[in-house]
C-alpha positions, 0 to 999 in steps of 0.5 A: 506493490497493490498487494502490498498497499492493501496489506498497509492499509488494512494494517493502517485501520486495525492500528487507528482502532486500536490506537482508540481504545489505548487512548480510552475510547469505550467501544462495542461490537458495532461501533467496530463494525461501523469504523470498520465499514466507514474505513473500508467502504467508504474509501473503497467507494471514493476510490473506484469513482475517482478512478473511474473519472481519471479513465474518462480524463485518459480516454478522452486525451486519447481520441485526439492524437495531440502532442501533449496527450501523454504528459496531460495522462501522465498528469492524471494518473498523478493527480488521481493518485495523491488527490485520493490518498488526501481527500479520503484522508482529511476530507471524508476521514477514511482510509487513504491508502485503500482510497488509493489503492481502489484508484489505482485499480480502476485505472489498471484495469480500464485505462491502460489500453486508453494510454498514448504512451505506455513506456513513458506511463511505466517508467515514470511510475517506476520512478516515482515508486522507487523516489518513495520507497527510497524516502520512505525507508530513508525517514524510517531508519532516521526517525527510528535511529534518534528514538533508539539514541534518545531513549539508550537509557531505557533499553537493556542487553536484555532487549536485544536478545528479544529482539534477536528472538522475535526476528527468529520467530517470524523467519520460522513462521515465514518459512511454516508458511512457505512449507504449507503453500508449497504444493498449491504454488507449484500447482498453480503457477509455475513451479517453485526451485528449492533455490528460489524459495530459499531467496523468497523466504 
């Protein structure tokens, strides 16, 4: 899921550049490596600290052994998460989901051992993720649905068979990819089946 995130959010900066120079904004060498660095280090930065603020909120409800140590936790990790995404975003305009992502790391790594209540950390979590991922794709297929149904007048057989053409291009570079990092994966880790990687790709 971290990886994931920081490949949307890397993903999210090139699109905002881009969407710039569509728009007709005239820009030089470093004025993309300025947005860049606002874009990336900056919420990088803001991330860490905020996180690192929440391990020291979580570490000090672990000292005491109170009843509501683990809800006031779970709180935290909550708080620290949403409040990152939406200040990198409206308040220092920069990246929020690598503003979260940073956050996110930061408390993996410290505050883990901090926490009174590990399952119920996990599995509210887990509930969270899976209430996202659901809504998420739920609003992209019906955003994505009226455009197609508004637009039908514009759209040939022609562009399915594109359609269809694309999906095999990026299936045969999926699966190039699998083959080049065959032999590093299997050495590294443990060793990949041909049934496995079929399920992968």
């Amino acid at each position: 899921s971290g990886e994931s995130l920081l490949n949307d959010g890397t993903a999210i900066v090139v699109f905002a550049l881009m969407l710039k120079i569509a728009l007709g904004a005239v820009v030089s060498a470093w004025d993309v490596l300025t947005f860049f660095g606002e874009m990336t280090l900056t919420s990088a930065l803001f991330g860490f600290g905020l996180g690192f603020l929440a391990v020291t909120v979580i570490s000090k409800c672990a000292e005491h052994g109170y009843h509501s140590d683990a809800m006031v936790q779970v709180i935290v990790t909550i708080c620290c998460g949403y409040l990152a995404f939406f200040i990198a975003e409206s308040e220092l305009s920069t990246s929020g989901v690598l503003a979260t992502v940073a956050a996110g790391s930061a408390v993996a790594y410290r505050a883990w051992p901090r926490f009174v209540a590990r399952e119920t950390m996990h599995v509210v979590w887990e509930t969270i993720e899976f209430i996202g991922n659901t809504v998420i794709f739920f609003l992209a297929g019906v955003i994505f649905a009226d455009i197609v149904l508004s637009r039908g007048s514009f759209i040939q057989p022609v562009d399915f068979l594109w359609l269809l053409f694309l999906y095999v291009l990026v299936m045969t570079v999926r699966i190039a990819m699998f083959l080049i990092f065959w032999l590093p994966l299997n050495s590294l880790g443990a060793p990949i089946s041909w049934q496995e990687a079929t399920v992968m790709i």
